[in-house]
N, C-alpha and C positions, 0 to 999 in steps of 0.2 A: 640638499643644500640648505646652511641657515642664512638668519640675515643675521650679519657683523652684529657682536658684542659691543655697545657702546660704555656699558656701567659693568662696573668687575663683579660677579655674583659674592663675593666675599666681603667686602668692606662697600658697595658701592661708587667707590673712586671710578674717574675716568677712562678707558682702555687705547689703546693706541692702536694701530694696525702697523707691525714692523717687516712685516713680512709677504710677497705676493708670489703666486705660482702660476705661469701659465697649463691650462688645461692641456694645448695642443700639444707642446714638445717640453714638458715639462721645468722651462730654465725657474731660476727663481732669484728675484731682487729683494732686496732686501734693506731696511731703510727706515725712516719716518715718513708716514703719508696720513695726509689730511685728510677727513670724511666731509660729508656736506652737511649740512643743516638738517637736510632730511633724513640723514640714516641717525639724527638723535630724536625724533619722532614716534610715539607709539603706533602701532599697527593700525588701532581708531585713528589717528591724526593722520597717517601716512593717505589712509584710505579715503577719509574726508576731503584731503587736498586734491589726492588724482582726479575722483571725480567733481569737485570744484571747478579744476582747469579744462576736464575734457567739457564742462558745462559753459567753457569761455566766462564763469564767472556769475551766468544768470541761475539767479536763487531758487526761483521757482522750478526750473527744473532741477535742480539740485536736490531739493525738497520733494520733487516726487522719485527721485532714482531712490533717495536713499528712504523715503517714507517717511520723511522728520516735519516737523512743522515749521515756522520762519521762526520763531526765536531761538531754535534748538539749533537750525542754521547759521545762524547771527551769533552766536553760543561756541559755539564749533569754532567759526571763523575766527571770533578776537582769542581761543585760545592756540590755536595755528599761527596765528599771528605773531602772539606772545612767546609760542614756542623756541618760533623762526627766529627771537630775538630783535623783531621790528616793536616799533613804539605806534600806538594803539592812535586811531587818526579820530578827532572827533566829528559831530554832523555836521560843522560847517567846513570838514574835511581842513582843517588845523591837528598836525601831529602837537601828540602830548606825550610826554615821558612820563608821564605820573598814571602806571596802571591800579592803584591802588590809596586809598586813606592814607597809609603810611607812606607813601612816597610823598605824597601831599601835606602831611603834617611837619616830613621831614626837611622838605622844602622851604615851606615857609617857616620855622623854627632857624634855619641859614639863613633868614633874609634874601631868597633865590626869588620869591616871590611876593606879590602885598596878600594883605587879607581879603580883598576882594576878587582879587584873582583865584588863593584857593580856596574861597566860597565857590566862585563859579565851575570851576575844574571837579569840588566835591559833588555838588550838583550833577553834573554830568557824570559823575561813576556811579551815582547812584538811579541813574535812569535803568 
């Protein structure tokens, strides 16, 4: 068995799954159907998550299952995060949409933000 094609080997465009078959009596539906978050995940992401959760979240063990150190944990996680399509939470646990300078620059160039806020915000992607 593989795991579902999410990116087309040819052009990398999106792939769909239109098609499903049961194993037992072989009927088969046919359709559009949605995948989850996780099946667009790399195998390193897929794997960092499960053991994540079966770790209830605590880092240090996490850190010794997979032999990493804590920033390479913390590393992992905000790009899992990012993957999942969630907005990145800062230390005083405040979501931010600005994963990056250029989200930040593009912000406040709209007027979305002041200058002191994307001082602050820069500061913080730069930790």
């Amino acid at each position: 068995m593989y795991n579902v094609l999410t990116k087309c080997p040819v052009c990398g465009g999106e792939l769909k799954v239109t098609k499903l078959e049961c194993t037992n009596c072989n009927s088969k539906i046919e359709g559009e159907f949605k995948l989850s978050k996780f099946n667009y995940l790399s195998d390193e992401q897929l794997k960092f998550a499960l053991v994540f959760l079966k770790n209830a979240g605590n880092i240090k063990a996490v850190e010794k299952e997979l032999d990493i150190s804590y920033p390479t944990v913390k590393k992992n996680l905000d790009e899992l995060i990012e993957a999942l399509g969630f907005s990145k939470v800062d230390i005083k646990g405040e979501v931010t949409e600005y994963n990056n300078r250029k989200d930040v620059l593009a912000a406040l160039k709209d007027n979305r933000i002041s200058y002191e806020e994307a001082k602050k915000i820069l500061a913080g992607l730069e930790e």
